[in-house]
C-alpha positions in Angstrom: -6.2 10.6 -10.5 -9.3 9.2 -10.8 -9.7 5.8 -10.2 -12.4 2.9 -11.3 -14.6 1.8 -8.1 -14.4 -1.2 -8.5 -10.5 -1.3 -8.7 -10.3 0.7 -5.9 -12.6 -1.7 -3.7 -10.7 -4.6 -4.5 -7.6 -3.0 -3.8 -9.3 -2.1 -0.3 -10.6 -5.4 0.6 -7.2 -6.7 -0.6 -5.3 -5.3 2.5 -8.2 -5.7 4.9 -7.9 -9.4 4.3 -4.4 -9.3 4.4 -4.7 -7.6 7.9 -7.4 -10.3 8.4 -5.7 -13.1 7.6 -2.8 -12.1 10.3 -5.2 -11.7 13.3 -6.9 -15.3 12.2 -3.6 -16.8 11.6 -3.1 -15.0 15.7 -6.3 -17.2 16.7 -4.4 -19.9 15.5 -1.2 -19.3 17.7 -3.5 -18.1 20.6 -5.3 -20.5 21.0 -3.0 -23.5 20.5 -4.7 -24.3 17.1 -1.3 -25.0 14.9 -1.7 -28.5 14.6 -5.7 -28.7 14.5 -5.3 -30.0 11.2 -2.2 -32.9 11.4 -1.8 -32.5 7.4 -1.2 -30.3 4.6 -2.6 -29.9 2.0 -5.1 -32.4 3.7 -7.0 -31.5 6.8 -6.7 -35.0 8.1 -5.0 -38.2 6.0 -7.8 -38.7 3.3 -9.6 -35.7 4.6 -9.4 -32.1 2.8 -12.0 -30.6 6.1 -11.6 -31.4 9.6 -14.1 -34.9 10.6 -16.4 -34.3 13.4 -16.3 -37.1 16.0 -17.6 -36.5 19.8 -13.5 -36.1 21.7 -13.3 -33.5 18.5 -11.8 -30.1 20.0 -12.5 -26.8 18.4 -8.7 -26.6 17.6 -9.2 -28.3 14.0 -12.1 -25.7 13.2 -9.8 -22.9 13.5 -7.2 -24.3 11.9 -9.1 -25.0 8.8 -10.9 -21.8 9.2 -7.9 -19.7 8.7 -6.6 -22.2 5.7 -10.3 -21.4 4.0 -9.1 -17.1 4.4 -6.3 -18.0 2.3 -9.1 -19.0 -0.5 -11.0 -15.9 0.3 -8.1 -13.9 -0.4 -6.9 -14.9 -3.2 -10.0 -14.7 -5.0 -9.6 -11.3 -4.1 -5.7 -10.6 -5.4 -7.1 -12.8 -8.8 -10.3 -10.1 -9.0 -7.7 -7.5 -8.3 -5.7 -8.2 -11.3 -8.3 -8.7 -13.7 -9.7 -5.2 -12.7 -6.2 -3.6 -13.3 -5.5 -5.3 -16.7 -9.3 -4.4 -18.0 -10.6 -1.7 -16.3 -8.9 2.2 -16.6 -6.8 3.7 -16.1 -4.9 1.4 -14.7 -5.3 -0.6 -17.8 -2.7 1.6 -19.8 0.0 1.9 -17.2 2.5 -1.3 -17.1 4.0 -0.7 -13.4 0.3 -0.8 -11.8 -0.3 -4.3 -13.6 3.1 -5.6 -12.2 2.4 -4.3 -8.7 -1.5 -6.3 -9.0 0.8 -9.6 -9.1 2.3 -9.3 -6.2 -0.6 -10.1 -3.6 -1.2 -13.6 -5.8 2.3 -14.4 -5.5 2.8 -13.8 -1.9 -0.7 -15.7 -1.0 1.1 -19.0 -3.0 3.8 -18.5 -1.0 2.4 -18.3 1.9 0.4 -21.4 1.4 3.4 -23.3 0.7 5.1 -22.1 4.0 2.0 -22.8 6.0 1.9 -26.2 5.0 6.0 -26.4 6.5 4.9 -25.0 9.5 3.0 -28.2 10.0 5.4 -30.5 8.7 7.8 -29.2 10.8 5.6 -29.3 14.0 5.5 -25.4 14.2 9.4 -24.5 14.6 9.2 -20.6 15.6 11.1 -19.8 13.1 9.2 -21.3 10.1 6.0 -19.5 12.4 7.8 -16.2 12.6 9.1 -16.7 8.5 5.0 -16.8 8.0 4.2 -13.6 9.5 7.0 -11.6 8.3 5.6 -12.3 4.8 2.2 -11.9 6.0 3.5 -8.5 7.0 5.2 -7.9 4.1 2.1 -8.6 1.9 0.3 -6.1 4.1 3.4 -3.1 2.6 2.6 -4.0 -0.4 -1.6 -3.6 -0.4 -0.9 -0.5 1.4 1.7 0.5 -1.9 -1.3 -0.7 -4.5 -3.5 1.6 -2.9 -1.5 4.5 -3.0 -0.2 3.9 -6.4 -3.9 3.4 -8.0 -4.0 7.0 -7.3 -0.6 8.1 -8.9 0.6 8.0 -12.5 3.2 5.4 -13.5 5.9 8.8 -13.4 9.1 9.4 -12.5 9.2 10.0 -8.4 10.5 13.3 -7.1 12.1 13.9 -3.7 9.4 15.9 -1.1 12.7 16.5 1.3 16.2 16.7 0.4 16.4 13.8 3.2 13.8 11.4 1.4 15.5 8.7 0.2 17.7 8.7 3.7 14.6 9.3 5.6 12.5 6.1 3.6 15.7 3.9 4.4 16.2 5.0 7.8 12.3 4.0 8.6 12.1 1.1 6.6 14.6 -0.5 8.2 14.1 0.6 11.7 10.7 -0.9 10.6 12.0 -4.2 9.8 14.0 -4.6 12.8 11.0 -3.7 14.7 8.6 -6.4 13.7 11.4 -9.2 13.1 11.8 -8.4 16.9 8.3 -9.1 17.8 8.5 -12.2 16.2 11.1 -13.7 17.9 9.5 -12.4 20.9 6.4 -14.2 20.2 8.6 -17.5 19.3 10.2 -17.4 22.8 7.1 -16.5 24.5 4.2 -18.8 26.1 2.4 -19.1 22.9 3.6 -21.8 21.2 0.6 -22.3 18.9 0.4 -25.8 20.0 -0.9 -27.2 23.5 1.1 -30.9 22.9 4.3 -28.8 20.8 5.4 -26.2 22.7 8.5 -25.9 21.3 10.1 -22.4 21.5 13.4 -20.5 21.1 15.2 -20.7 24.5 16.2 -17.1 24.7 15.7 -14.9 28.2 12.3 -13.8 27.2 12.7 -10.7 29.4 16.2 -9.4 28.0 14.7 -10.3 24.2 11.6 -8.1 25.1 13.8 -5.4 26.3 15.9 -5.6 23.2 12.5 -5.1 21.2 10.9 -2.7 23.3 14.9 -0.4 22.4 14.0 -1.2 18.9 10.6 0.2 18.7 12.2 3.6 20.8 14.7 4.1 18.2 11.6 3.6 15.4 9.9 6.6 17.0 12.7 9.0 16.9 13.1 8.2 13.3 9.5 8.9 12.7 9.5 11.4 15.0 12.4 12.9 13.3 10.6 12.3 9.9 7.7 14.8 10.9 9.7 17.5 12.3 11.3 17.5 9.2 8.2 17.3 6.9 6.4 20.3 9.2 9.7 22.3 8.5 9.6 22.2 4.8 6.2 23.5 5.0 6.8 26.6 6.9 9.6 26.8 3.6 7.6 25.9 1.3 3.9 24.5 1.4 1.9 22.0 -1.0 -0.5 20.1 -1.2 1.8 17.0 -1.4 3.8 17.7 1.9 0.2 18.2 3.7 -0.5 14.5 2.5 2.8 13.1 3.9 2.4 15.4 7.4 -0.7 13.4 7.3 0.7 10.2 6.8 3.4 10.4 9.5 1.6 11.8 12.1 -0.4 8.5 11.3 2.4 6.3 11.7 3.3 8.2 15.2 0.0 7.5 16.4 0.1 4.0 15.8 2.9 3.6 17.0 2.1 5.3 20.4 -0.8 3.2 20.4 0.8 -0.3 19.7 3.7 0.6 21.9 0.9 1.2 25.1 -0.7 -2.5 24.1 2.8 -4.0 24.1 4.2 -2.4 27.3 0.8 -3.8 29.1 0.4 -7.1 28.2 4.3 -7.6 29.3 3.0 -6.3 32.6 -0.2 -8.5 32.6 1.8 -11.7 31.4 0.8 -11.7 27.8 -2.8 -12.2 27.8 -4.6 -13.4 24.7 -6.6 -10.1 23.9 -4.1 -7.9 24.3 -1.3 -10.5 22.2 -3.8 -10.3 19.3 -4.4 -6.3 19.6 -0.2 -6.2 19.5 -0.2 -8.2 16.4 -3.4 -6.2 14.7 -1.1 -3.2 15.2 1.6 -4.1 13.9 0.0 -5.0 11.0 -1.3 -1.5 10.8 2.0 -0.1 11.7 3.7 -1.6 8.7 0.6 -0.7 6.5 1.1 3.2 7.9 4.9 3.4 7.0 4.3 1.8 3.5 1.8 4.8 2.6 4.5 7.1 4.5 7.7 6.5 2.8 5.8 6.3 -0.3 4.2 9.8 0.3 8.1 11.3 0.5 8.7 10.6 -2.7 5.0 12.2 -4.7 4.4 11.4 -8.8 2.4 13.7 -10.4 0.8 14.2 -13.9 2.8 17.0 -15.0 6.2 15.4 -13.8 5.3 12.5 -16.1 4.6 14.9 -18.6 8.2 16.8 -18.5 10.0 13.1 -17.8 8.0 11.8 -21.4 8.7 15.2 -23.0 12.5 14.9 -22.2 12.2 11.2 -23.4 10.9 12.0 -26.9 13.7 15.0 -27.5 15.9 12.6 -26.5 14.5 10.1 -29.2 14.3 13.1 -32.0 17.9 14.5 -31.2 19.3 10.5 -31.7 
């Protein structure tokens, strides 16, 4: 389906600042920035932006910085629903101008639990709350973009395992990345120099528990492919060479992100390789989004037979 440019480019820079936003918000944690600014929705009391004096540390800079991205990006989600609601085709189909709301929403939210990060002096589980959604925001961009491409139709099945497949890797997922953040809330950064304040968990045994989690999220997307390359040798289409595509994709994300995690447990964390963990997870979660979604394809002439059935239906009542 063809699709306006300029829809499509917003949609695009949608998700690449939602990816953007978690490695700045990563800056933040890394370099114990969380409480550069004391205040929120204030920078500093009576001040919206950080106020240079000479003992100033960069810390309040990179706060602030990552607060103004939140701007940036939802300028972006409010361009990205105008485009949907004028421009076509999206303009004439009623579940692609839901989905555009979705980005907005999760951005207010976001701000709202940013600001109770601070008030609560950066409690890793307010922190770790943050990125999920983060994360979760990132799903959904990924969904946008491959439903500006798709007609508002009924789904089909690619597999007769789809929809046990989609929940089997969704949640696998899920567990995944809500182990990494409690990982990164036990671990050595806090986010704040003066407020380290962490979960007091064995951060070896909850790293090992992670590390199990991400094994048993590869043999489900392992198992996903195998499955998906057997189907073609049935039965071949263009649809199942999309979603081959598309988990092969996941796989090598996963390989990658998994190498990245195993050595900066070796190396004791370091900053670099922390923020290159968290950059692939966000990638990860934007990969399985476009792969469960390419098990179950919509297509033109499936909306056409669903409408058709729908007005017989109508004439027969």
């Amino acid at each position: 389906m063809h699709v306006d440019r300029t829809t499509r480019n917003l949609a695009i820079a949608n998700l690449v600042a939602q990816i953007g936003i978690i490695i700045t918000g990563g800056l933040v944690r890394l370099t114990g920035s969380g409480l550069g600014c004391s205040q929120w929705p204030l920078c500093e009391p009576g001040q919206f932006t950080p106020q240079f004096r000479e003992e100033s540390s960069i810390h309040p800079y990179i706060e602030f910085g990552n607060r103004t991205l939140t701007g940036v990006l939802g300028i972006i989600a409010v361009l990205l629903i105008i485009a949907v609601y004028r421009r076509q085709p999206t303009r004439s189909r009623p579940q692609m101008k839901r989905l555009a709301w979705w980005p907005l929403i999760g951005i207010i939210v976001q701000a709202i639990i940013g600001g109770i990060t601070v008030w609560v002096d950066l409690h890793p589980a307010v922190v770790g709350l943050h990125m999920l959604i983060s994360l979760s925001l990132v799903a959904v961009s990924a969904y946008i973009i491959w439903r500006l491409h798709r007609p508002d139709s009924e789904p089909s099945l690619l597999l007769p395992q789809a929809k046990t497949l989609t929940y089997a890797v969704s949640l696998s997922a899920a567990l995944l990345v809500i182990l990494g953040t409690v990982v990164t809330g036990a671990g050595p950064h806090s986010g704040d120099a003066t407020e380290p304040y962490r979960w007091g968990m064995d951060t070896v045994m909850i790293s090992r528990v992670h590390a199990l989690s991400a094994w048993l999220f590869t043999a489900v997307a392992v198992t996903g492919l195998v499955l998906l390359i057997r189907r073609r040798r049935e039965a071949p289409s263009h649809d199942l060479e999309v979603a081959i595509r598309a988990w092969s994709a996941v796989l090598g994300v996963t390989l990658l992100n998994g190498i990245i995690g195993y050595v900066q447990h070796a190396t004791n964390l370091p900053e670099p390789l922390v923020l290159a963990h968290m950059l692939g997870s966000a990638l990860l979660v934007a990969s399985v989004a476009y792969a469960t979604s390419a098990l179950h394809p919509r297509s033109i002439e499936h909306r056409g037979r669903h409408v058709a059935s729908e007005s017989a239906a109508a004439r027969q009542g």
